[in-house]
ROGU-961611 format. One record per residue: residue number from 1; chain; x, y, z negated of N, C-alpha, C in turn. Coordinates in nm, 2 decimals, padded with zeros to 4 digits, always signed. Atoms other than C-alpha are relative to their C-alpha. Layout:
     n   chain      nc1      nc2      nc3     cac1     cac2     cac3      cc1      cc2      cc3
   NUM       A        X        Y        Z        X        Y        Z        X        Y        Z
...
END
This chain:
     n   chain      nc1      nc2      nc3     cac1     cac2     cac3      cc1      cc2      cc3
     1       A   +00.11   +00.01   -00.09   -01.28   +00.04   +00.88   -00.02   +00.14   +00.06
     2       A   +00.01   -00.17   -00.08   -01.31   +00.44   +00.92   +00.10   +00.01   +00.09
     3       A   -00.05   -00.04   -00.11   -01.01   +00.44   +01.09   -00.02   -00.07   +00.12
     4       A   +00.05   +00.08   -00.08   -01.09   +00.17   +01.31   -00.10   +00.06   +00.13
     5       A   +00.10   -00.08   -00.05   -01.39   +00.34   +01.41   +00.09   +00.15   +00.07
     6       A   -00.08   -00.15   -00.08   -01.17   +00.68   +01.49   +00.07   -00.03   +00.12
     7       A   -00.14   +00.08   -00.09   -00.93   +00.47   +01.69   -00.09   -00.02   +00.09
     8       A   +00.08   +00.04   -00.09   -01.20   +00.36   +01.93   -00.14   +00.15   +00.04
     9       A   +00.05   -00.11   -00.05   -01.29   +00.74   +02.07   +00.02   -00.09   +00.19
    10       A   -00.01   -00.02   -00.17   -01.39   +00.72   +02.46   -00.06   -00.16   +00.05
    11       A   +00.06   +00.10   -00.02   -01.58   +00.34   +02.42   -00.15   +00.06   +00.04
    12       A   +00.12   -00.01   -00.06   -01.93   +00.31   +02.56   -00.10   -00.05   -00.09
    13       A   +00.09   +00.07   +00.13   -02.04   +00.16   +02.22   +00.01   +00.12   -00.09
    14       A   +00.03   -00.11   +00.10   -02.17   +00.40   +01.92   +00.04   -00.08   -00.09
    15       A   +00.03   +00.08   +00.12   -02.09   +00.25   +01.59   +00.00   +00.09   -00.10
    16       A   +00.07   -00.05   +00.10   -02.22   +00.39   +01.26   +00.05   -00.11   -00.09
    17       A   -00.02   +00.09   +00.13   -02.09   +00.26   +00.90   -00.07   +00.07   -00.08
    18       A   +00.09   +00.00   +00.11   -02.32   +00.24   +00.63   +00.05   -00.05   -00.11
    19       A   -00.06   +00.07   +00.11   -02.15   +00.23   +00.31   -00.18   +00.01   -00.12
    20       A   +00.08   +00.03   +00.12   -02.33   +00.05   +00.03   +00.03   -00.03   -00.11
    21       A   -00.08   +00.03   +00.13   -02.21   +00.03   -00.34   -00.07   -00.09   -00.10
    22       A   +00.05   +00.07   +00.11   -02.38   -00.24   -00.53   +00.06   -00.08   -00.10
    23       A   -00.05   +00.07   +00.12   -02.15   -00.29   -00.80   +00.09   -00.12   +00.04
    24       A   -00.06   +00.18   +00.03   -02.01   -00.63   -00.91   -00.15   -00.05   -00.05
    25       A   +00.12   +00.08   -00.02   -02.37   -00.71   -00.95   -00.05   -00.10   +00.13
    26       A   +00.09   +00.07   -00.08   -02.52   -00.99   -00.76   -00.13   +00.02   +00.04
    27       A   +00.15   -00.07   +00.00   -02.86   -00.91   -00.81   -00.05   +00.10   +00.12
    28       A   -00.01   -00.15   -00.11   -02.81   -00.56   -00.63   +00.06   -00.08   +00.12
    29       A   -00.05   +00.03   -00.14   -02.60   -00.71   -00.35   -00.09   -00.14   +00.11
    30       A   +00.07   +00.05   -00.09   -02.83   -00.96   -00.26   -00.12   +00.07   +00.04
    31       A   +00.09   -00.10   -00.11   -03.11   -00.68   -00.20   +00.02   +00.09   +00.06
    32       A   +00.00   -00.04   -00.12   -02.92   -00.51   -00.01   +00.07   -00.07   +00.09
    33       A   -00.01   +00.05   -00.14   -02.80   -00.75   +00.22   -00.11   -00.07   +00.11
    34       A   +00.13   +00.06   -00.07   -03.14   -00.90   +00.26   -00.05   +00.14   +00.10
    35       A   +00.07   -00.08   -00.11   -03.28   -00.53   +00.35   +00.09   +00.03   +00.11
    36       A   -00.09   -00.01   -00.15   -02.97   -00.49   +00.62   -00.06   -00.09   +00.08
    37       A   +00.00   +00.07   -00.13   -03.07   -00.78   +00.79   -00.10   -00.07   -00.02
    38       A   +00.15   -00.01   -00.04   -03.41   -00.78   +00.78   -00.05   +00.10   +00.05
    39       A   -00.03   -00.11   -00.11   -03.39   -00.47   +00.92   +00.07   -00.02   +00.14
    40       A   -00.06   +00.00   -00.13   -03.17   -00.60   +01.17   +00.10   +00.13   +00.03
    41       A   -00.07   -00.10   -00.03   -02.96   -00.32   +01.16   +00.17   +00.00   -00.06
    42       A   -00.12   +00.05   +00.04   -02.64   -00.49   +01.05   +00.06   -00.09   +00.09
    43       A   -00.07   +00.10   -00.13   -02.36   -00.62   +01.31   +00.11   -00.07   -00.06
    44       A   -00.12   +00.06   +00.03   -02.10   -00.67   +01.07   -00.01   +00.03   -00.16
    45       A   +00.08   -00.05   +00.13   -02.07   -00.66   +00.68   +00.18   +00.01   -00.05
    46       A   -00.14   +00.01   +00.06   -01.72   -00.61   +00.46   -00.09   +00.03   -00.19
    47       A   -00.01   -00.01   +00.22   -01.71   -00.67   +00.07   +00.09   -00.01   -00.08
    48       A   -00.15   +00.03   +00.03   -01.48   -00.62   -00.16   +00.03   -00.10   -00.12
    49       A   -00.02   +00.09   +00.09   -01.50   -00.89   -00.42   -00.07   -00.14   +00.01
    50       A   +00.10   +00.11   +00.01   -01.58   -01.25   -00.45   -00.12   -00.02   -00.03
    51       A   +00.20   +00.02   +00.08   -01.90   -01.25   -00.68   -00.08   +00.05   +00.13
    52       A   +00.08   -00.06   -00.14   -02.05   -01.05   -00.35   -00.02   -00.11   +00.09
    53       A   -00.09   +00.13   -00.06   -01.85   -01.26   -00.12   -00.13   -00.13   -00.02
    54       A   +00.15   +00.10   -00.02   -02.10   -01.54   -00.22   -00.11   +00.03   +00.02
    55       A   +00.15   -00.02   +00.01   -02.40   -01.37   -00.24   +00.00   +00.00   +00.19
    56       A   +00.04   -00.03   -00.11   -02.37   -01.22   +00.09   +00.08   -00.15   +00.13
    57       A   -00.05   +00.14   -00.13   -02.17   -01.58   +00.29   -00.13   -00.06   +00.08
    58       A   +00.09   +00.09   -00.04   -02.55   -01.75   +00.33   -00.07   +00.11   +00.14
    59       A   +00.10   -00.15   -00.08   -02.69   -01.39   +00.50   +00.12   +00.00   +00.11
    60       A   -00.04   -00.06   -00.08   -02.46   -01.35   +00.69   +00.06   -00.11   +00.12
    61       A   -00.03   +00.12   -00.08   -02.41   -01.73   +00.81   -00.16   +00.01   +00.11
    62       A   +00.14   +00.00   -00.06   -02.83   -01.70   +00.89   -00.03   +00.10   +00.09
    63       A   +00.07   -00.03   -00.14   -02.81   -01.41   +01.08   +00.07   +00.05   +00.11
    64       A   -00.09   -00.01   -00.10   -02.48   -01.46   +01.27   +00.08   +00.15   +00.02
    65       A   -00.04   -00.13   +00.02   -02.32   -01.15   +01.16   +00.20   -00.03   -00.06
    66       A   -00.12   -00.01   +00.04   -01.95   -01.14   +01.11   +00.03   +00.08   -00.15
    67       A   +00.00   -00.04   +00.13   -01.86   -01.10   +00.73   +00.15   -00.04   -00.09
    68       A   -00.15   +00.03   +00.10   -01.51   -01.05   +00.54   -00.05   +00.05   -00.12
    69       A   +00.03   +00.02   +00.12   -01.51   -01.09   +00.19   +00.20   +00.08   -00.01
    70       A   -00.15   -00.04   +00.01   -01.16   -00.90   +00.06   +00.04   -00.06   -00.09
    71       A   -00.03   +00.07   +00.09   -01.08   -01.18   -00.16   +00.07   -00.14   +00.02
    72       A   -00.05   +00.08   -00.03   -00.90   -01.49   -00.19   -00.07   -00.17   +00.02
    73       A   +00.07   +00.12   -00.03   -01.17   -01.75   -00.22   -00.02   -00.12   +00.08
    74       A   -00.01   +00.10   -00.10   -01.15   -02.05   -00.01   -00.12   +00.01   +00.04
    75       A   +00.11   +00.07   -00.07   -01.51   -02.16   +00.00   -00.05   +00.12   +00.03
    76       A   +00.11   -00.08   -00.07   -01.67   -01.79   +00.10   +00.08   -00.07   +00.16
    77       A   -00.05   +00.05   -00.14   -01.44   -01.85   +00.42   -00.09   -00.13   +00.09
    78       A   +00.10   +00.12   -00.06   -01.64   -02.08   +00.67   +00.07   +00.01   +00.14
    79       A   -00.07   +00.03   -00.16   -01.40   -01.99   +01.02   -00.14   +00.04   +00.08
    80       A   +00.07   -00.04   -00.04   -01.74   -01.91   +01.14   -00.07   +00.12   +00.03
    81       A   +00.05   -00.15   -00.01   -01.92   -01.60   +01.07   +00.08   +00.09   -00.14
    82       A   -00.06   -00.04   +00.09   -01.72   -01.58   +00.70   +00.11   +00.00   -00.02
    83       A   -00.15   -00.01   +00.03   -01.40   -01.48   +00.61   +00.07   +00.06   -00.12
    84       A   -00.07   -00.09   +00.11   -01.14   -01.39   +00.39   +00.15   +00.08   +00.01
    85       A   -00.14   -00.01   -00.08   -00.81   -01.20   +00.47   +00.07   +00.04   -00.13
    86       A   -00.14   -00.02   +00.12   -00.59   -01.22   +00.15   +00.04   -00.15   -00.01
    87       A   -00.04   +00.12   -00.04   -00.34   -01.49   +00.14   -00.07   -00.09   -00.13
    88       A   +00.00   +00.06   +00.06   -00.43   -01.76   -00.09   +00.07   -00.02   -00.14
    89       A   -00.07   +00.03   +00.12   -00.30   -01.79   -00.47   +00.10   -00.09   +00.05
    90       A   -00.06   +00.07   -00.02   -00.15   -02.09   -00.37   +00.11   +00.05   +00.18
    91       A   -00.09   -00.08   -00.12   +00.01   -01.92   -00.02   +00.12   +00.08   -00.05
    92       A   -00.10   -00.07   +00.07   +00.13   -01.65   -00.24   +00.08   -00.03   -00.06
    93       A   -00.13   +00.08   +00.07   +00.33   -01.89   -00.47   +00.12   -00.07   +00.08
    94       A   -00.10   +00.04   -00.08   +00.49   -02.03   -00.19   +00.12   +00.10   +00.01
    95       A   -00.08   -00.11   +00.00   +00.63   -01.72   -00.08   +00.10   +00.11   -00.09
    96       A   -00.08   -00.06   +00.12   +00.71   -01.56   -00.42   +00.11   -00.08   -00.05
    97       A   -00.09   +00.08   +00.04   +00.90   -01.89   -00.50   +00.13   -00.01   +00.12
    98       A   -00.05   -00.03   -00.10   +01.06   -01.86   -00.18   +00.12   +00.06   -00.04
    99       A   -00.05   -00.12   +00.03   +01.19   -01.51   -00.22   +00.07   -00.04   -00.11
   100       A   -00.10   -00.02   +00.15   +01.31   -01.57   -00.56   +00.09   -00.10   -00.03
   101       A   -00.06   +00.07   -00.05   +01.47   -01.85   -00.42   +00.19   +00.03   +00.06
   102       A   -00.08   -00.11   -00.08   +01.67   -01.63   -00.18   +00.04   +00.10   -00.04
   103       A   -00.03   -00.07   +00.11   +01.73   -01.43   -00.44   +00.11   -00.04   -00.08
   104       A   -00.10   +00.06   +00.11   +01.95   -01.65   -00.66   -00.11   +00.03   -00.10
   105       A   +00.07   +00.02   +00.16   +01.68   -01.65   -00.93   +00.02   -00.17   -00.06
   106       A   -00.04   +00.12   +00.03   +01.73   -01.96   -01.15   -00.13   +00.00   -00.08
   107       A   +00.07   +00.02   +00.09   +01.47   -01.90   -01.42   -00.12   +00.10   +00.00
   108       A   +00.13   -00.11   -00.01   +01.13   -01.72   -01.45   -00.09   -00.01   -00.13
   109       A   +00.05   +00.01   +00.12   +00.95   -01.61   -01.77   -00.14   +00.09   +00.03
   110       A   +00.17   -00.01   -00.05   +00.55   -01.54   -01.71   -00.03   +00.10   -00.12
   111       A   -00.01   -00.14   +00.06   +00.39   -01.23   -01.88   -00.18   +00.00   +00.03
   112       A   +00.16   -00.01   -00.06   +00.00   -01.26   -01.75   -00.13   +00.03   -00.09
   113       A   +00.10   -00.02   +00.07   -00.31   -01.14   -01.85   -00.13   -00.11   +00.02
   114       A   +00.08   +00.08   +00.00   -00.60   -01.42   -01.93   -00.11   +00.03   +00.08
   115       A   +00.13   -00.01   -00.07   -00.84   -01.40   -01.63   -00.04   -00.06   +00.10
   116       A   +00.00   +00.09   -00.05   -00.99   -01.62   -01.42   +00.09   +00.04   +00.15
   117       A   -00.05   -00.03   -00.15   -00.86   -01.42   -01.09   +00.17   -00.05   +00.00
   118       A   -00.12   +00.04   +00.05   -00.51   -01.42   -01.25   +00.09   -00.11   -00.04
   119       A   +00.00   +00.16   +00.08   -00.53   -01.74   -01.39   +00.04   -00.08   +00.14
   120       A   -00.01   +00.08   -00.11   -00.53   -01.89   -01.02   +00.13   +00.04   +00.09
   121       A   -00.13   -00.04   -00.08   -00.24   -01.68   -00.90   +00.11   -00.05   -00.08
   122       A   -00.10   +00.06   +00.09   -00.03   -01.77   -01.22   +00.00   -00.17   +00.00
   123       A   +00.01   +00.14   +00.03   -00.11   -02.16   -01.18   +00.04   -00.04   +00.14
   124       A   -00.06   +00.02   -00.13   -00.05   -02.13   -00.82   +00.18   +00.03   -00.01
   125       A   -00.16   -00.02   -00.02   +00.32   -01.99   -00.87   +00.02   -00.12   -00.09
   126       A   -00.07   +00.13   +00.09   +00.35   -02.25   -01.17   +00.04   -00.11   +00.08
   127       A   +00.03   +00.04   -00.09   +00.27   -02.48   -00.93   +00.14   -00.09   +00.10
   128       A   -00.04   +00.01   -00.07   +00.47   -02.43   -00.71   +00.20   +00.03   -00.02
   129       A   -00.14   -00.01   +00.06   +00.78   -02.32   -00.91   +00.08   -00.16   -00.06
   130       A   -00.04   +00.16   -00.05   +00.80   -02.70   -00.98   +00.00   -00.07   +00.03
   131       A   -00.06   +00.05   -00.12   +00.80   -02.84   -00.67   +00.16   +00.02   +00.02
   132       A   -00.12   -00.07   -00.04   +01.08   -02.63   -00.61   +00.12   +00.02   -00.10
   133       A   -00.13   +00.00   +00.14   +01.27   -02.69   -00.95   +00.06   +00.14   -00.05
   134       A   -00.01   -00.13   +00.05   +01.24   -02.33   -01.02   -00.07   -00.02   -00.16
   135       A   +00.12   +00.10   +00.14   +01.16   -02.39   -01.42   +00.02   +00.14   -00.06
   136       A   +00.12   -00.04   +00.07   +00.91   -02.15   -01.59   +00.03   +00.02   -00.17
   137       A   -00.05   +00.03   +00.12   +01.11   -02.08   -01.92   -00.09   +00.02   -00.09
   138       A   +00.06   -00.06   +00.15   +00.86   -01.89   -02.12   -00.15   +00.04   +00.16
   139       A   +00.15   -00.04   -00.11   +00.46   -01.82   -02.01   -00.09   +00.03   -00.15
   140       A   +00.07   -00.09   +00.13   +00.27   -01.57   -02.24   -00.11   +00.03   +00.10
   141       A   +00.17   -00.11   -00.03   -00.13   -01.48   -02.16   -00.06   +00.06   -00.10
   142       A   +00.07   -00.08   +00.14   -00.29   -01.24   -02.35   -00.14   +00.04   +00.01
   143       A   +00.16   -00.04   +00.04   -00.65   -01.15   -02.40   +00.04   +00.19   +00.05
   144       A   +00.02   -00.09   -00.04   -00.79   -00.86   -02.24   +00.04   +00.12   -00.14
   145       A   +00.00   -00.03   +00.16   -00.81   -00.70   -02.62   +00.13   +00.05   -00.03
   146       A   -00.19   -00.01   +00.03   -00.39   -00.68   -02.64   -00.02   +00.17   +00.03
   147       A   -00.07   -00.13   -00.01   -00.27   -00.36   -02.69   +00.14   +00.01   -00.06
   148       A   -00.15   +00.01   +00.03   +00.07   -00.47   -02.84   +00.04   -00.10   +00.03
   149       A   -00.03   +00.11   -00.04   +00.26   -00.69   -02.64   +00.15   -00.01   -00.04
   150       A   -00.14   +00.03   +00.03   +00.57   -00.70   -02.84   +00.04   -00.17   -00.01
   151       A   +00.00   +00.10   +00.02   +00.53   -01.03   -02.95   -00.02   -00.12   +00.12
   152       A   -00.06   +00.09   -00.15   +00.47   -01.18   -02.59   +00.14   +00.02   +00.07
   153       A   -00.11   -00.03   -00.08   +00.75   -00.98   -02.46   +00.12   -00.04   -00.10
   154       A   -00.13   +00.07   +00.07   +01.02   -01.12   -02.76   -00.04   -00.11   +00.04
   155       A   -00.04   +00.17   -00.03   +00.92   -01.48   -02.68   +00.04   -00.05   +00.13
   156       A   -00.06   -00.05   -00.19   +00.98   -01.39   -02.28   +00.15   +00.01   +00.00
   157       A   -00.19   -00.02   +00.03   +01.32   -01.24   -02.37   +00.06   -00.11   -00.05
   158       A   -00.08   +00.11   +00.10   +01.40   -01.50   -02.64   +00.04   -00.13   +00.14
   159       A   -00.06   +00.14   -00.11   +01.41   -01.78   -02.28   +00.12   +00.07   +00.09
   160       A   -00.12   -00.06   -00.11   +01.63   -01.52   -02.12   -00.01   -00.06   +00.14
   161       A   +00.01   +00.02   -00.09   +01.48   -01.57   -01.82   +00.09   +00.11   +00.10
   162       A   -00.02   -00.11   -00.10   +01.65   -01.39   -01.47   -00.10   +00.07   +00.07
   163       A   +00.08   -00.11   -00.02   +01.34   -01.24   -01.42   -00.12   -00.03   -00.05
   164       A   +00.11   -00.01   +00.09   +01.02   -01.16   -01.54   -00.16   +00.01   +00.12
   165       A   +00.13   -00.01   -00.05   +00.65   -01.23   -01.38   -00.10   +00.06   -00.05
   166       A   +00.06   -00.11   +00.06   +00.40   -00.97   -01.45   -00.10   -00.03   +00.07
   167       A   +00.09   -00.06   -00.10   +00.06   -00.95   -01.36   -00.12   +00.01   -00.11
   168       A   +00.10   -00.02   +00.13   -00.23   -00.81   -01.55   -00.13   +00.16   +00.12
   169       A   +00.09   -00.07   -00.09   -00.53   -00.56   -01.43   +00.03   +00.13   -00.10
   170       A   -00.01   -00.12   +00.03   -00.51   -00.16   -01.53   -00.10   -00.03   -00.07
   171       A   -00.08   -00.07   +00.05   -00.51   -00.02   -01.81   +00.12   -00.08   -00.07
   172       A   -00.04   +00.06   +00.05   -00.38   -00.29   -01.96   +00.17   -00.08   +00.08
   173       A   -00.19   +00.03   -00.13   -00.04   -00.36   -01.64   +00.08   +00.15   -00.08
   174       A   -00.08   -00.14   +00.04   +00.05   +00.03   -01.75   +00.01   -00.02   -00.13
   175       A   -00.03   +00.00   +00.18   +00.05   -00.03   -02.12   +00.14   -00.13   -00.02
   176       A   -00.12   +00.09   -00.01   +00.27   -00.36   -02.07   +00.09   +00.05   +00.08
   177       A   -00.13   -00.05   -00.09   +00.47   -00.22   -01.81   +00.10   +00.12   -00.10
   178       A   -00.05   -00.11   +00.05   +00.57   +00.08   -02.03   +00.05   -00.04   -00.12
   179       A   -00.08   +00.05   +00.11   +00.65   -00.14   -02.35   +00.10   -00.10   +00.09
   180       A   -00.13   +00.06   -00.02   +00.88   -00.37   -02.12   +00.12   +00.13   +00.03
   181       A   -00.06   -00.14   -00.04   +01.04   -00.03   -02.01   +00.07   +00.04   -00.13
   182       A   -00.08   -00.03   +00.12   +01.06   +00.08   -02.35   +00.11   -00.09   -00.09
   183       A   -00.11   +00.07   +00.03   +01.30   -00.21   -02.44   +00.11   -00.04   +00.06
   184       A   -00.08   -00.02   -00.12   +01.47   -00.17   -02.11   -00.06   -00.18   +00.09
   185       A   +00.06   +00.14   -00.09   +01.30   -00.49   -01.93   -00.07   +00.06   +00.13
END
């Protein structure tokens, strides 16, 4: 958005961004998107997480304000005044399955961490990896709580899959990333 705004030197319009940080709280983000625009002093709004994402879709449908959400959610999206610009769980499995397609991959062994965000990306590739007769040899989720994932990563290896699907949130991607490393994976 900053650069945005830089990029548009020598227009006849002023624009002014007002950053606001209200957490992953709801609470907070619905008082301040009420005081923005009840002030009237809000043309456009960006957020960067679903839980927001809803708070702020009804404010910003009521007072015709253009509003991205940086998440994957279907229902904030409305084509109207709401949006969302990340592809879809289910988009992204297309594509991933694609690729790994075009790849010569035959077999895929899952590695994920239990969470609802992840949960919809991993169910979307599942998904979609059997449509496409891509078969899913081995599928490990672990609890945020893991801090040794030997035992997900031997029953991964044990399918001998040709590749390995990862996805987990920091600190917890770097700690798994570094024990598949350490066994050469």
């Amino acid at each position: 958005v900053q650069q945005a705004k830089d990029d548009l030197k020598g227009t006849k319009y002023r624009y002014d961004l007002v950053f606001s940080n209200p957490g992953p709280d709801p609470l907070k983000a619905r008082d301040v998107i009420e005081r923005f625009v009840r002030n009237d002093s809000l043309l456009a709004t960006l957020g960067g997480i679903s839980v927001i994402g809803r708070v702020t879709k009804p404010y910003a449908a009521a007072a015709r304000i253009p509003h991205i959400c940086v998440c994957t959610i279907k229902s904030i999206g409305d084509a109207g005044y709401n949006f969302t610009n990340i592809p879809s769980p289910e988009a992204e499995g297309v594509r991933w399955v694609r690729e790994a397609q075009r790849r010569g991959i035959r077999s895929v062994a899952m590695i994920t961490q239990d969470q609802p965000s992840i949960n919809g990306h991993a169910n979307a590739l599942k998904a979609e990896a059997a449509r496409a007769s891509l078969p899913i040899v081995s599928e490990q989720r672990f609890e945020s709580s893991i801090v040794d994932f030997k035992a997900q990563i031997d029953r991964a290896k044990a399918s001998k899959p040709d590749i390995y699907y990862v996805e987990a949130f920091a600190p917890k991607l770097d700690v798994l990333a570094g024990q598949l490393a350490d066994i050469g994976i």
